[in-house]
Each structure stands twice: as structure tokens, then as C-alpha cells.
C-alpha positions as CSV (number, residue, x, y, z in Angstrom):
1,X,-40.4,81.3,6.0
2,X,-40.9,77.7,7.4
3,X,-39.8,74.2,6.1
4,X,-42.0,72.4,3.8
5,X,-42.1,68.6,4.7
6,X,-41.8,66.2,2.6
7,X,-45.1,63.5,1.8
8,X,-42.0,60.0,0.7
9,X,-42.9,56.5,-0.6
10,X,-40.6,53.9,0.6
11,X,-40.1,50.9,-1.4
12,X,-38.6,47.7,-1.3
13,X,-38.8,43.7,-1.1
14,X,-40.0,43.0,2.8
15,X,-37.9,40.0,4.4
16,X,-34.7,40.7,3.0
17,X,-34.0,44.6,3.9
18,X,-36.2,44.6,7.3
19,X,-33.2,46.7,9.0
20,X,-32.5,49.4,5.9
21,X,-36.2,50.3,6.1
22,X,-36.3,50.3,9.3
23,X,-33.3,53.2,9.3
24,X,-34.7,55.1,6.3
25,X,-38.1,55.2,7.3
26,X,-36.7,56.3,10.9
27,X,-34.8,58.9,9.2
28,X,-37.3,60.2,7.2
29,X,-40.0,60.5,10.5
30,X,-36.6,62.0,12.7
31,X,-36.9,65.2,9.7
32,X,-40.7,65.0,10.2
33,X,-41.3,64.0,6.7
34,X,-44.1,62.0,6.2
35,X,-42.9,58.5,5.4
36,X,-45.2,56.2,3.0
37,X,-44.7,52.6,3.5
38,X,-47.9,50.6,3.5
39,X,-47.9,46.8,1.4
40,X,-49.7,43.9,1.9
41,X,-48.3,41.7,-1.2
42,X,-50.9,39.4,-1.2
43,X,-53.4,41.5,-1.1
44,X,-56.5,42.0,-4.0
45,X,-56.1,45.4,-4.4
46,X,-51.9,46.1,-3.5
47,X,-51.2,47.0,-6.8
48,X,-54.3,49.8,-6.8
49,X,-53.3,50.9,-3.4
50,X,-49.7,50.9,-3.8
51,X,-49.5,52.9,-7.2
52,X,-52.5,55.4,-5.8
53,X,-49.4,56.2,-2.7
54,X,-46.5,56.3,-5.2
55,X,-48.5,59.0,-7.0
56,X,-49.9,61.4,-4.2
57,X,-45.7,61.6,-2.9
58,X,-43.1,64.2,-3.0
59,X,-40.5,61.9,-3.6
60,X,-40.5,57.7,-4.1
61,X,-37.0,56.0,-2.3
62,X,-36.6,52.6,-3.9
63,X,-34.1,50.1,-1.7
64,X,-32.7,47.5,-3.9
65,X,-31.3,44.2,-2.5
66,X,-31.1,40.7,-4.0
67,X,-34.6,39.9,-4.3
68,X,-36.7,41.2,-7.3
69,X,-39.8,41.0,-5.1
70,X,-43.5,39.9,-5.7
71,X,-44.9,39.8,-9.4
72,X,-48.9,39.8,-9.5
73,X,-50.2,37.0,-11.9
74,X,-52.7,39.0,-13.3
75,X,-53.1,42.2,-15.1
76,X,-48.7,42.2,-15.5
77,X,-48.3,41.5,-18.9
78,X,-44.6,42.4,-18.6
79,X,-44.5,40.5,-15.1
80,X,-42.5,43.2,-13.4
81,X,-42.7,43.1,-9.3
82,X,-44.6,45.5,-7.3
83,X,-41.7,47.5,-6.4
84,X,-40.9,48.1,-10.3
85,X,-44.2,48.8,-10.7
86,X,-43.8,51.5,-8.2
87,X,-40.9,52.7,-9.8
88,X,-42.0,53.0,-12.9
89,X,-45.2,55.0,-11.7
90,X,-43.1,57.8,-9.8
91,X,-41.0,58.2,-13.1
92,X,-44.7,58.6,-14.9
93,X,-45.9,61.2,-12.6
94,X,-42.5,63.3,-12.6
95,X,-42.1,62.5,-8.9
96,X,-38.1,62.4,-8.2
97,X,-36.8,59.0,-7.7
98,X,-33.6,58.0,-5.2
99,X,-32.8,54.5,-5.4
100,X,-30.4,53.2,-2.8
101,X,-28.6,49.3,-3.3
102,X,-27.9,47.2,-0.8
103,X,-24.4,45.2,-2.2
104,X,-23.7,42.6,0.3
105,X,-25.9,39.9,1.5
106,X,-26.1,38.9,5.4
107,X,-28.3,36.4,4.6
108,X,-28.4,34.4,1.7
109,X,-32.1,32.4,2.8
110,X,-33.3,35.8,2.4
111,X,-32.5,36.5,-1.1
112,X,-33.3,35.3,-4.7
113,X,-30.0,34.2,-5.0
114,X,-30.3,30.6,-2.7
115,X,-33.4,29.5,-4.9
116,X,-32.1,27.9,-8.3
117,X,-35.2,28.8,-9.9
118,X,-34.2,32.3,-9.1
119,X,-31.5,32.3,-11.0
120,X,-33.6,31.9,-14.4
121,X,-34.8,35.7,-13.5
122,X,-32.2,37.4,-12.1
123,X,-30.0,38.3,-15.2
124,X,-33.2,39.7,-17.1
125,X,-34.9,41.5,-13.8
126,X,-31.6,43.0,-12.9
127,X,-31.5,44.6,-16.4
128,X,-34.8,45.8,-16.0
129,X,-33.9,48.7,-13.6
130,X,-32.5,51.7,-14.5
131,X,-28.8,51.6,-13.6
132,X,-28.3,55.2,-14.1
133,X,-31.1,55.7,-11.3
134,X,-29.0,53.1,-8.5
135,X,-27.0,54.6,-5.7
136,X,-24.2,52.1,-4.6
137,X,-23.7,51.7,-1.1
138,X,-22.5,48.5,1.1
139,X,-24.9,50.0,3.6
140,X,-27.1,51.9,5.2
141,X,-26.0,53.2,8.5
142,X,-28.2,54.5,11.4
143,X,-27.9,58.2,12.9
């Protein structure tokens, strides 16, 4: 009887939780699971490519900070971010979803929060997510 690896998607905004990606994804690649992670968010074809990822995984691990993340201007009627996007995909395909939150900021530059504009979003996209689906935790330690 051996182990069967896991194929994960990690997901989250970029500048803002460099250092809890970092420690999940070396996590994941410690247990020799196979740790998705690829986005380019200006790309043409992200969404295509990201969504594709999400669906061929075991298991999708969102990271939540203070940043909703980037929303593609076209073909996003509901102009939901990349990462929701992802979300929502995983929870279409059946995949199991872990969503861990990051509660304090280090850096407010590096969130959503510092930009007054941001402000007009951030009630409404923080309803958005699932709250039964969020994990609290002030952080995400390394092994």
C-alpha cells in the first residue's frame, strides 16, 4: 500500500502574501505533493489557463489577505477577480476547497486597504466569499 500524492492549486493575490505562499507551497513540495501555482495576471489567456489548473487538481488552497486581486475587463460580467474565479471553479468541479486568511497586515502599501478607491469594493467583494469556506488564522508559520 503506498501514499497517493496530491496534484494542489494554490491561490492568492501576488504582492501582498509573497511569504504565506512561499511557506504553503514549500509545504506542499516538503509532502511531495505536487503544488500548482502558475499566474501571469496580465496575461491574454490567465483566465483560460488558470481555470484549466484549478480543474485538473486534487484539492484548490485559496489564501485570503486584504487585496481582492485582479478582475479581467472582459468576459466578467459579475467582475469577480481571478482568484474568485478560481474558487468558484473548484467548487464546480467538486474539487475540495481550504481557504486559509491572513488577519493582520504588515504592510498596508500592499493591500486594498491604503487606496481610497478601494474602499468602494471592499464591503461588497468581502461579501462575495464564502465565509463558511475561511479558516482564520493571524498566520502562517513555517516548519
Amino acid at each position: 500500500m503506498g501514499w497517493e500524492l496530491a496534484r494542489v492549486y494554490v491561490s492568492s493575490t501576488i504582492a501582498d502574501l509573497t511569504e504565506e505562499r512561499r511557506a504553503v507551497l514549500d509545504w506542499l513540495r516538503l509532502a511531495r505533493h505536487q503544488a500548482v501555482d502558475s499566474y501571469l495576471p496580465d496575461s491574454d489567456t490567465v483566465r483560460d489557463s488558470c481555470l484549466d489548473d484549478v480543474a485538473a487538481c486534487d484539492l484548490y488552497v485559496l489564501i485570503l489577505g486584504h487585496r481582492y486581486g485582479f478582475q479581467l475587463p472582459q468576459d466578467n460580467p459579475e467582475g469577480l477577480s481571478i482568484t474568485h474565479l478560481e474558487f468558484r471553479r473548484a467548487g464546480e468541479c467538486g474539487i475540495p476547497r481550504v481557504a486559509l486568511l491572513r488577519t493582520s497586515i504588515p504592510d498596508v502599501s500592499l493591500s486594498d486597504l491604503g487606496d481610497p478607491s478601494g474602499w468602494r469594493w471592499c464591503p461588497r467583494s468581502a461579501m462575495r466569499w464564502p465565509a463558511r469556506c475561511v479558516r482564520r488564522s493571524s498566520a502562517i508559520r513555517r516548519a
